[in-house]
MIKOL-301422 format. One record per atom (N, C-alpha, C): x, y, z. Coordinates in steps of 0.001 Angstrom, whole numbers, plus 500000, padded with zeros to 6 digits. Last residue first. Example, Ala and Ser with C-alpha at 12.3 -4.5 7.8 and 13.67 -1.06 7.14 Angstrom:
BEGIN
512850497750507080
513670498940507140
512900500030507870
513190494310507800
512300495500507800
513200496700507800
END
This chain:
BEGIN
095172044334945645
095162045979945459
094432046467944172
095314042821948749
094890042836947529
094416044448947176
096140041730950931
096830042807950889
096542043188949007
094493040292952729
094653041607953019
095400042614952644
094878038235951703
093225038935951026
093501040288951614
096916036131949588
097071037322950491
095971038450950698
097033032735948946
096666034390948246
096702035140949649
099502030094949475
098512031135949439
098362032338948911
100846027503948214
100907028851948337
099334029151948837
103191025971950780
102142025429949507
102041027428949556
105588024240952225
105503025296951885
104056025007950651
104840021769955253
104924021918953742
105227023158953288
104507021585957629
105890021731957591
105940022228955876
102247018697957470
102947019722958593
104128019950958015
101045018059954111
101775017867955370
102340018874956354
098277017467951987
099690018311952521
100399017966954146
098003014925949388
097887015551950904
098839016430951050
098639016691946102
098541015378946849
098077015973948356
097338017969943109
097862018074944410
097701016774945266
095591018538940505
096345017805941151
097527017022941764
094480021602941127
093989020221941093
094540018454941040
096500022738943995
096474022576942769
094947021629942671
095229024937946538
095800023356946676
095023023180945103
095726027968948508
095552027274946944
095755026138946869
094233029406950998
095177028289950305
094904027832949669
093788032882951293
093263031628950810
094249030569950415
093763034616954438
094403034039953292
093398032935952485
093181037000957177
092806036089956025
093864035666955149
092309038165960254
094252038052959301
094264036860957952
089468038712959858
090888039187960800
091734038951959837
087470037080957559
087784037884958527
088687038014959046
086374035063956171
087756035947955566
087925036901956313
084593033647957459
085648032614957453
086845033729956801
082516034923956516
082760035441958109
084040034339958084
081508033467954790
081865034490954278
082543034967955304
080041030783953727
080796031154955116
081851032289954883
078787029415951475
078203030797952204
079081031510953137
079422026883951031
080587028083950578
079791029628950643
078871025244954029
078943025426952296
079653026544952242
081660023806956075
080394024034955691
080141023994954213
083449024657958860
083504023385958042
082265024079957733
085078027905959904
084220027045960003
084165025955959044
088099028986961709
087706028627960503
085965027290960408
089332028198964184
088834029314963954
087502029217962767
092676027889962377
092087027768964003
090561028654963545
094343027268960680
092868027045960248
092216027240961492
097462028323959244
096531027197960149
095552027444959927
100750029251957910
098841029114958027
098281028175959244
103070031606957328
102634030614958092
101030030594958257
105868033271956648
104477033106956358
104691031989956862
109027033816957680
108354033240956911
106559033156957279
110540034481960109
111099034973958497
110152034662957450
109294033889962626
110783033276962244
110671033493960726
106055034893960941
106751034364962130
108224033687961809
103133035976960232
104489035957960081
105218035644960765
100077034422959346
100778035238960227
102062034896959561
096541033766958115
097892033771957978
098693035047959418
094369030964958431
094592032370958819
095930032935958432
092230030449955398
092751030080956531
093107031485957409
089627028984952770
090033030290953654
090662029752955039
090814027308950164
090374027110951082
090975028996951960
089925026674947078
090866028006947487
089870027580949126
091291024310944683
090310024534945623
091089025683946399
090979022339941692
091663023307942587
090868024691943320
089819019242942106
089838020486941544
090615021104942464
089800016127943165
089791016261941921
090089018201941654
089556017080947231
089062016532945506
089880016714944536
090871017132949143
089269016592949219
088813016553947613
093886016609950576
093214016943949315
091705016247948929
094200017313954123
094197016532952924
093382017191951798
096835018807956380
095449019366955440
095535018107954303
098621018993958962
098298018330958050
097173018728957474
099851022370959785
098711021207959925
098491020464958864
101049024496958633
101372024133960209
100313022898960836
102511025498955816
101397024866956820
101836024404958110
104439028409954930
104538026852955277
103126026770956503
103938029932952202
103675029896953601
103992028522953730
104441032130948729
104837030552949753
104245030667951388
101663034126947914
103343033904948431
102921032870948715
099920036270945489
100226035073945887
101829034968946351
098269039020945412
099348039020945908
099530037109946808
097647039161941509
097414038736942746
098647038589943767
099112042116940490
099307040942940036
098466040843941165
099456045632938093
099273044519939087
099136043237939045
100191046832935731
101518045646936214
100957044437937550
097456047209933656
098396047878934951
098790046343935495
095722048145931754
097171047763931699
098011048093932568
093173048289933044
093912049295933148
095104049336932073
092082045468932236
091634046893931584
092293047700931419
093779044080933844
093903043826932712
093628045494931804
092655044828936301
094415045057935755
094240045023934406
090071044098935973
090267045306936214
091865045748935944
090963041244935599
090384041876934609
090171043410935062
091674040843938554
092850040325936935
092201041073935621
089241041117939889
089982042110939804
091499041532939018
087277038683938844
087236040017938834
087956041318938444
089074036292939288
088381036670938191
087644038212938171
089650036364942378
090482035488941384
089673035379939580
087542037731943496
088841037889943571
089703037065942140
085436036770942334
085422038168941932
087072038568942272
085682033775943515
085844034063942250
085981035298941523
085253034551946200
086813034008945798
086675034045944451
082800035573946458
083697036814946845
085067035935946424
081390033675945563
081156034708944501
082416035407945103
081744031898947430
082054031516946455
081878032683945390
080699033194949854
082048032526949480
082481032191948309
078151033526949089
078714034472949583
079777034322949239
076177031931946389
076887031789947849
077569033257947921
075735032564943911
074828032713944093
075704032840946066
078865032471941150
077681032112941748
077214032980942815
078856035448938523
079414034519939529
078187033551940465
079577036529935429
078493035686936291
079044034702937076
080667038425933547
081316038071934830
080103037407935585
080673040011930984
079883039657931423
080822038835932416
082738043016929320
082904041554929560
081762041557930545
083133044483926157
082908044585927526
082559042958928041
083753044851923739
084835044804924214
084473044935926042
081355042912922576
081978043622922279
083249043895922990
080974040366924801
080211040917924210
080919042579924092
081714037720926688
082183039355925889
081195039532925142
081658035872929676
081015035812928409
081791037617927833
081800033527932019
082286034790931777
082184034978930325
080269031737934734
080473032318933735
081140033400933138
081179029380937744
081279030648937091
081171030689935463
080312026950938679
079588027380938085
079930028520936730
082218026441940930
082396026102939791
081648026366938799
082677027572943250
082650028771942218
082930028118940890
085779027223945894
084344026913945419
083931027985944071
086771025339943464
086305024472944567
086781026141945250
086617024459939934
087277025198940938
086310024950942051
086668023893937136
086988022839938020
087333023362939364
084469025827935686
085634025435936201
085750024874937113
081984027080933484
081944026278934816
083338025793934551
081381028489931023
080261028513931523
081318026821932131
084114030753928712
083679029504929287
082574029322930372
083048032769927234
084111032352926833
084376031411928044
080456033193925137
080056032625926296
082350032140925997
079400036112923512
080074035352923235
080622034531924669
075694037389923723
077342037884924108
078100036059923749
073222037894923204
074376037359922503
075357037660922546
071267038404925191
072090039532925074
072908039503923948
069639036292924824
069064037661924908
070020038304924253
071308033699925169
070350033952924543
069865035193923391
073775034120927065
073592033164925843
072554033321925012
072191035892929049
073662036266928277
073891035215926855
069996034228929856
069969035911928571
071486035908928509
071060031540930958
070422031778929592
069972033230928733
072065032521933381
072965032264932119
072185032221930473
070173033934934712
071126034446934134
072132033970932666
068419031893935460
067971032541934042
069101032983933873
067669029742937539
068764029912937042
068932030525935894
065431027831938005
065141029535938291
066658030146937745
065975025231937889
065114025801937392
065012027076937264
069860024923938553
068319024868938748
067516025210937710
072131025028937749
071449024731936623
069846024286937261
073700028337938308
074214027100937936
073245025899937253
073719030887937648
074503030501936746
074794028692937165
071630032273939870
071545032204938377
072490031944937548
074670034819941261
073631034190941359
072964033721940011
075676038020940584
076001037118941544
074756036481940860
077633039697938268
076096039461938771
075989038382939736
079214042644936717
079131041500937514
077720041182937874
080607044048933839
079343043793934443
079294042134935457
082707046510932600
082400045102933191
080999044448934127
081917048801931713
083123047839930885
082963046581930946
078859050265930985
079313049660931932
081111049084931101
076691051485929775
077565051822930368
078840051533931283
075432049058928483
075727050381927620
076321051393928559
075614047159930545
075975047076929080
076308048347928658
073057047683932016
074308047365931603
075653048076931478
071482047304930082
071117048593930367
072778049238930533
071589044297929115
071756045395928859
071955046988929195
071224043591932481
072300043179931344
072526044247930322
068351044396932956
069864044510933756
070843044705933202
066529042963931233
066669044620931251
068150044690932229
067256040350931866
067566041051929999
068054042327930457
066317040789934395
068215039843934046
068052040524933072
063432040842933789
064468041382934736
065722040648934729
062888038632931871
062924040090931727
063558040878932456
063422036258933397
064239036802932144
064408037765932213
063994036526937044
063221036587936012
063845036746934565
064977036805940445
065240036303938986
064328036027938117
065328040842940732
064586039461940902
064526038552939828
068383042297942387
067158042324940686
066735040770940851
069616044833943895
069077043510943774
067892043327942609
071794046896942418
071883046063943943
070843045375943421
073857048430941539
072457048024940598
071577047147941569
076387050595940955
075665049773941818
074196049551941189
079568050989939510
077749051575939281
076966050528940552
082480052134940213
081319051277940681
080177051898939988
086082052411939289
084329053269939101
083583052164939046
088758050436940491
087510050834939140
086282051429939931
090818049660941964
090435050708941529
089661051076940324
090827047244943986
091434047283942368
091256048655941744
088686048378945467
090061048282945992
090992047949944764
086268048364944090
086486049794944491
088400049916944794
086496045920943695
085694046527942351
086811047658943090
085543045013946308
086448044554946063
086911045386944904
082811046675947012
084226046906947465
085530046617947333
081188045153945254
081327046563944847
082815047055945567
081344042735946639
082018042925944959
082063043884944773
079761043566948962
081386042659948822
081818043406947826
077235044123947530
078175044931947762
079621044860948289
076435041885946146
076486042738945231
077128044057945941
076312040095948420
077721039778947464
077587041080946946
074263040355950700
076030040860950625
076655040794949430
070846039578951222
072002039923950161
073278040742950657
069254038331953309
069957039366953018
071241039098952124
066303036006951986
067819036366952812
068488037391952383
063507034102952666
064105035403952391
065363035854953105
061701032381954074
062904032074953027
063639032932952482
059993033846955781
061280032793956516
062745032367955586
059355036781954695
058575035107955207
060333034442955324
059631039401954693
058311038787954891
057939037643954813
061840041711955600
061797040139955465
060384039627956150
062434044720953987
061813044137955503
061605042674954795
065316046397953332
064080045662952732
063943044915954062
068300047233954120
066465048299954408
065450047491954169
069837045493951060
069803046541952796
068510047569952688
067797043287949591
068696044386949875
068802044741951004
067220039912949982
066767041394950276
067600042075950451
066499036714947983
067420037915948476
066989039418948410
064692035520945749
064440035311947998
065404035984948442
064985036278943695
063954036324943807
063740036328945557
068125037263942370
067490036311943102
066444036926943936
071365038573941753
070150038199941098
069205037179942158
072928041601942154
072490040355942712
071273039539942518
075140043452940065
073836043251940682
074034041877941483
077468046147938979
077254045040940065
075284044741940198
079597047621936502
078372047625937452
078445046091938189
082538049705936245
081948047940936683
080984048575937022
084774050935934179
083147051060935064
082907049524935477
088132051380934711
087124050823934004
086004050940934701
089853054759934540
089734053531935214
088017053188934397
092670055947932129
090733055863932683
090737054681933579
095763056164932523
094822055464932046
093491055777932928
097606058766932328
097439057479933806
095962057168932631
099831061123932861
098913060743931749
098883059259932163
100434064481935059
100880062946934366
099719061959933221
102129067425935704
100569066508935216
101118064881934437
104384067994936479
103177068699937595
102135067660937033
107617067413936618
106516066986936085
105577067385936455
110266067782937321
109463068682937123
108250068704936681
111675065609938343
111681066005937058
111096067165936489
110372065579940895
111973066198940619
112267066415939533
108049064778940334
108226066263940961
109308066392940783
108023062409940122
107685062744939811
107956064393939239
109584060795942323
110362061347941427
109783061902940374
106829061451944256
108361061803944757
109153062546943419
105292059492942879
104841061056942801
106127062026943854
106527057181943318
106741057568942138
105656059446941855
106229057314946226
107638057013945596
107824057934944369
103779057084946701
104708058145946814
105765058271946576
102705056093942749
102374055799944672
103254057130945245
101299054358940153
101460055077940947
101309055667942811
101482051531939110
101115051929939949
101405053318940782
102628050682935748
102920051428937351
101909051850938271
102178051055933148
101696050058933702
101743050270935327
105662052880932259
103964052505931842
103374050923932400
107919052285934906
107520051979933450
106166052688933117
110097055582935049
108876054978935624
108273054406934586
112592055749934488
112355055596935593
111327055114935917
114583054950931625
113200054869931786
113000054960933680
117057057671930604
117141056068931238
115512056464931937
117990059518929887
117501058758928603
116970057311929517
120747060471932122
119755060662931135
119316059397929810
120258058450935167
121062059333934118
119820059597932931
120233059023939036
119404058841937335
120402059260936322
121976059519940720
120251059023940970
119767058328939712
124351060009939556
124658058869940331
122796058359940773
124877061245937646
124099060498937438
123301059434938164
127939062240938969
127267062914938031
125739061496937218
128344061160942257
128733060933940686
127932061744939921
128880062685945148
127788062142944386
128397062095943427
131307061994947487
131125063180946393
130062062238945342
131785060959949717
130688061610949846
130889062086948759
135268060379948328
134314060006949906
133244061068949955
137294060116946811
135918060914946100
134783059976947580
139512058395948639
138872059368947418
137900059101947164
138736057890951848
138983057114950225
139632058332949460
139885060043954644
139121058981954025
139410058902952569
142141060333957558
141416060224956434
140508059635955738
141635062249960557
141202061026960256
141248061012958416
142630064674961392
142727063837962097
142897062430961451
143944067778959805
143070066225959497
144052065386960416
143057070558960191
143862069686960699
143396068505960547
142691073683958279
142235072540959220
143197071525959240
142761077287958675
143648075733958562
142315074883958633
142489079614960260
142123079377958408
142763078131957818
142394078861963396
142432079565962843
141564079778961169
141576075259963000
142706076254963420
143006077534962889
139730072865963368
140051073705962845
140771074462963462
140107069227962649
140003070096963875
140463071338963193
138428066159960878
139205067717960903
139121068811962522
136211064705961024
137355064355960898
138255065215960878
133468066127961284
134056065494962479
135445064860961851
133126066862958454
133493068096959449
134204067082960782
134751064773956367
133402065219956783
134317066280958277
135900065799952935
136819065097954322
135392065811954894
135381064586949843
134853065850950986
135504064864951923
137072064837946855
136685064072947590
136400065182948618
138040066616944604
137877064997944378
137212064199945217
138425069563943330
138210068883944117
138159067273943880
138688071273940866
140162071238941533
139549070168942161
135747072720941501
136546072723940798
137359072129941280
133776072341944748
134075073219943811
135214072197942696
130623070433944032
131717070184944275
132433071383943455
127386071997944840
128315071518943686
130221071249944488
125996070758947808
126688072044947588
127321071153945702
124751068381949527
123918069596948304
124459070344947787
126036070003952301
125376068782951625
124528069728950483
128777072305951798
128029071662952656
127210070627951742
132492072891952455
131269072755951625
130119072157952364
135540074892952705
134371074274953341
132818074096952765
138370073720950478
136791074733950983
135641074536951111
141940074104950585
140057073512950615
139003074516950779
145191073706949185
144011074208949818
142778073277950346
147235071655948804
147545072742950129
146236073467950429
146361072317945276
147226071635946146
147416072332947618
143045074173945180
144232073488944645
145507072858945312
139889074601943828
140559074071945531
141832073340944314
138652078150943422
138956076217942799
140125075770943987
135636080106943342
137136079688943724
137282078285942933
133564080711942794
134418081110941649
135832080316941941
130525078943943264
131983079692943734
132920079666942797
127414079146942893
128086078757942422
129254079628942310
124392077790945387
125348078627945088
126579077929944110
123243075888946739
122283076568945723
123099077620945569
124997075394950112
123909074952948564
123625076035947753
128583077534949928
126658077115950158
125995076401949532
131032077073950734
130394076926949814
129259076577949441
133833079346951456
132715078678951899
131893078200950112
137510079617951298
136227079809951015
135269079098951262
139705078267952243
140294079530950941
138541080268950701
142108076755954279
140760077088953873
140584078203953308
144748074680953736
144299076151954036
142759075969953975
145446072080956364
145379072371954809
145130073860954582
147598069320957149
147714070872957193
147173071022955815
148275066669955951
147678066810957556
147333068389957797
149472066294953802
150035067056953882
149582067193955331
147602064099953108
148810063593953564
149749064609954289
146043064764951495
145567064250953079
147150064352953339
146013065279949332
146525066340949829
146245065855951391
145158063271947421
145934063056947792
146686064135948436
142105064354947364
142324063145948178
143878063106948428
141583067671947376
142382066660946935
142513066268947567
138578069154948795
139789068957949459
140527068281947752
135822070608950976
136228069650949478
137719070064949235
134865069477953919
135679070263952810
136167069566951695
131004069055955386
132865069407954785
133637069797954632
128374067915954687
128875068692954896
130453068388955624
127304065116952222
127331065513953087
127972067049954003
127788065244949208
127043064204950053
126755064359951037
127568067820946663
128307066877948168
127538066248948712
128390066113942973
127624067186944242
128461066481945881
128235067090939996
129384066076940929
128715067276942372
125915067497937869
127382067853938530
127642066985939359
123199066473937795
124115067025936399
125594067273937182
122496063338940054
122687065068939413
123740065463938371
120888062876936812
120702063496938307
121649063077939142
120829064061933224
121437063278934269
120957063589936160
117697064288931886
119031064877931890
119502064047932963
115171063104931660
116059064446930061
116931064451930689
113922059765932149
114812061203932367
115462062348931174
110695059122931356
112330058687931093
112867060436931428
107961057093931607
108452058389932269
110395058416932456
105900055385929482
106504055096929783
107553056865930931
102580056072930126
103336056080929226
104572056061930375
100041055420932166
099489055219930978
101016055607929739
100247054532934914
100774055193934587
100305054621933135
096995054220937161
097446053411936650
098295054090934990
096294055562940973
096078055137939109
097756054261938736
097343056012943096
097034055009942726
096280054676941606
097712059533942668
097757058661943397
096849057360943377
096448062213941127
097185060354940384
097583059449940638
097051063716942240
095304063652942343
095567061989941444
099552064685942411
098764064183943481
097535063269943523
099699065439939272
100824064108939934
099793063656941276
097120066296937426
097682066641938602
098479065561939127
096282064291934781
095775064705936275
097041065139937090
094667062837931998
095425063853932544
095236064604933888
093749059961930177
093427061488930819
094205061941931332
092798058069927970
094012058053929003
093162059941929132
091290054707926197
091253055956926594
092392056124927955
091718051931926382
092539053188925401
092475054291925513
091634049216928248
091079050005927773
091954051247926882
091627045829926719
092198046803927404
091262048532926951
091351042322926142
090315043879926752
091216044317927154
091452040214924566
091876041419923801
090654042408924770
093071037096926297
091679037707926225
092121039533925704
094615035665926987
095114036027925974
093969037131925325
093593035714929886
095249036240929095
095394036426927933
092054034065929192
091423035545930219
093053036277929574
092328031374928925
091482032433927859
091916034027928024
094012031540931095
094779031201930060
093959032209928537
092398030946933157
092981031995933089
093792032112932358
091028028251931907
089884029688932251
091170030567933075
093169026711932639
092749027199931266
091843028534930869
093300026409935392
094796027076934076
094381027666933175
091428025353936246
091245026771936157
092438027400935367
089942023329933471
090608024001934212
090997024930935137
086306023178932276
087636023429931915
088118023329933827
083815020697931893
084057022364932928
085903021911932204
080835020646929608
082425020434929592
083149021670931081
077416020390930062
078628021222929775
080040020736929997
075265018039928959
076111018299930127
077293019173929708
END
């Protein structure tokens, strides 16, 4: 009888687990949208190098307000550099973006001044140094803007470009292949020739989930359970693959071969075979060199919460990318009791409401862990520890976030 671990523990291996990948490539800032930043991105120089205007003006001495009468001595365009210098009694009209001239300290904004002739007339004063950008005030120099591990997005293809950066250096994304093992499951198109025969979903679920973490799919779609067919799979694999998923064949029927070629055939190193998890206790996950075997169960539900919560942590992982599952607090809105001993990922609904996440279950079917149509519209999964007590109306407990998994 196998020993089932934790799930602490089966993500405890997985952490300390030595897969990353090393290879890195080079791409166009655009074309690098949602990769994964492969070196750390630090400023050469201060932003901005000068003392700039914040807005449009006159750049003035703060303590020349007082005089209420000032001259105007010159204009001062963006992307221009004026010889003049603003000195006691003077100014000069500046605009946003403009270098602060010389002599200056602070911009009085255009609606606070009435002009007169080559005067202006201050109505209203303001601070010192009011709208005048600091010399660094975005960035200074030497200082890390974008870590390594980052997600690149528009933000960071924003400050990309200001640095002048055109090509960035973003880690390879990892290969996953995908199959579905089982002798009475029919691909898409296959015609159903007797009653026990069922359409296969997981091996393309998982391909989409695979696709939304951002890893290169191989697709391998349905392979009948047999040794030989599982061996030839596995390997083939294998030799292209980082990560190799397989639905089905991991728990301990008769027809259940998968697990035995990865333990057997393939001799991959078995880094735990079944967790105390509710649903998807079966799961395997085995290495073999620096590529990992991922045998999920055979249900719909239960392969698509374990590819989540074991799948795509190992696609981060690969990358070395900062991502995380997107787990938050919600407060329940229904008593829910604790149905077992393990930690169990129940599918609910989530919404936002008065400042805070919020679940219920309207909707939601009672069953086996086929009920795949249970992660539809506004999904979550509620996490209830292994051991967890009843929950109560009003509780905060956490959930995973399926719609917003990246």
């Amino acid at each position: 009888m196998r020993d089932f671990i934790n799930y602490e523990q089966s993500l405890n291996i997985l952490y300390n687990l030595n897969f990353k990948g090393n290879t890195k490539e080079k791409l166009f800032i655009t074309n690098a949208q949602g990769r994964i930043l492969a070196k750390d991105v630090i400023a050469k120089n201060n932003n901005p190098e000068f003392k700039t205007s914040g807005m449009d003006g006159y750049a003035i001495k703060a303590e020349d307000q007082k005089l209420n009468r000032l001259k105007i001595i010159g204009k001062n365009p963006a992307g221009e550099v004026i010889k003049e210098e603003v000195t006691n009694g003077t100014c000069i009209k500046t605009f946003t973006g403009s270098l602060m001239p010389k002599g200056s300290d602070t911009l009085i904004p255009i609606e606070n001044v009435e002009v007169e002739n080559d005067e202006i007339i201050i109505k209203k004063e303001v601070p010192s140094k009011f709208a005048v950008r600091d010399i660094g005030e975005n960035y200074k120099k030497g200082e890390v803007l974008i870590k390594k591990g980052t997600t690149i997005g528009f933000a960071e293809i924003g400050v990309l470009a200001s640095l002048n950066i055109s090509q960035v250096e973003v880690y390879t994304k990892p290969i996953v292949s995908i199959a579905s093992t089982g002798s009475e499951i029919l691909d898409l198109g296959e015609e159903q020739e007797n009653d026990s025969q069922i359409r296969s979903s997981n091996h393309l679920t998982i391909e989409a989930l695979a696709k939304t973490a951002g890893a290169q799919t191989i697709q391998r779609g349905v392979v009948k359970d047999d040794i030989d067919s599982i061996t030839k799979l596995l390997q083939s694999s294998l030799e292209v693959s980082d990560i190799v998923v397989t639905t089905g064949g991991v728990s301990v029927g008769d027809y259940d071969f998968v697990q035995d070629v990865v333990k057997e055939k393939i001799g991959a190193k078995v880094l735990f075979h079944g967790v105390k998890i509710k649903p998807g206790m079966h799961i395997l996950i085995a290495q073999k060199d620096n590529k990992l075997i991922i045998a999920l169960p055979g249900f719909a539900y239960s392969s698509t919460v374990c590819a989540i919560l074991y799948l795509l942590p190992m696609i981060y992982k690969y990358e070395n990318s900062n991502k995380k599952l997107p787990i938050v607090k919600a407060e329940i809105t229904q008593d829910y009791p604790q149905k077992m001993a393990k930690t169990i990922f129940t599918a609910c609904n989530v919404f936002y409401e008065e400042g805070k996440y919020k679940i219920n279950f309207e909707g939601k079917k009672q069953g086996t862990s086929a009920i795949l149509t249970n992660m539809l519209e506004s999904p979550a999964l509620l996490i209830q520890q292994e051991n967890g007590e009843n929950l109560k109306k009003g509780d905060f407990v956490d959930i995973l976030l399926l719609n917003e998994l990246n």
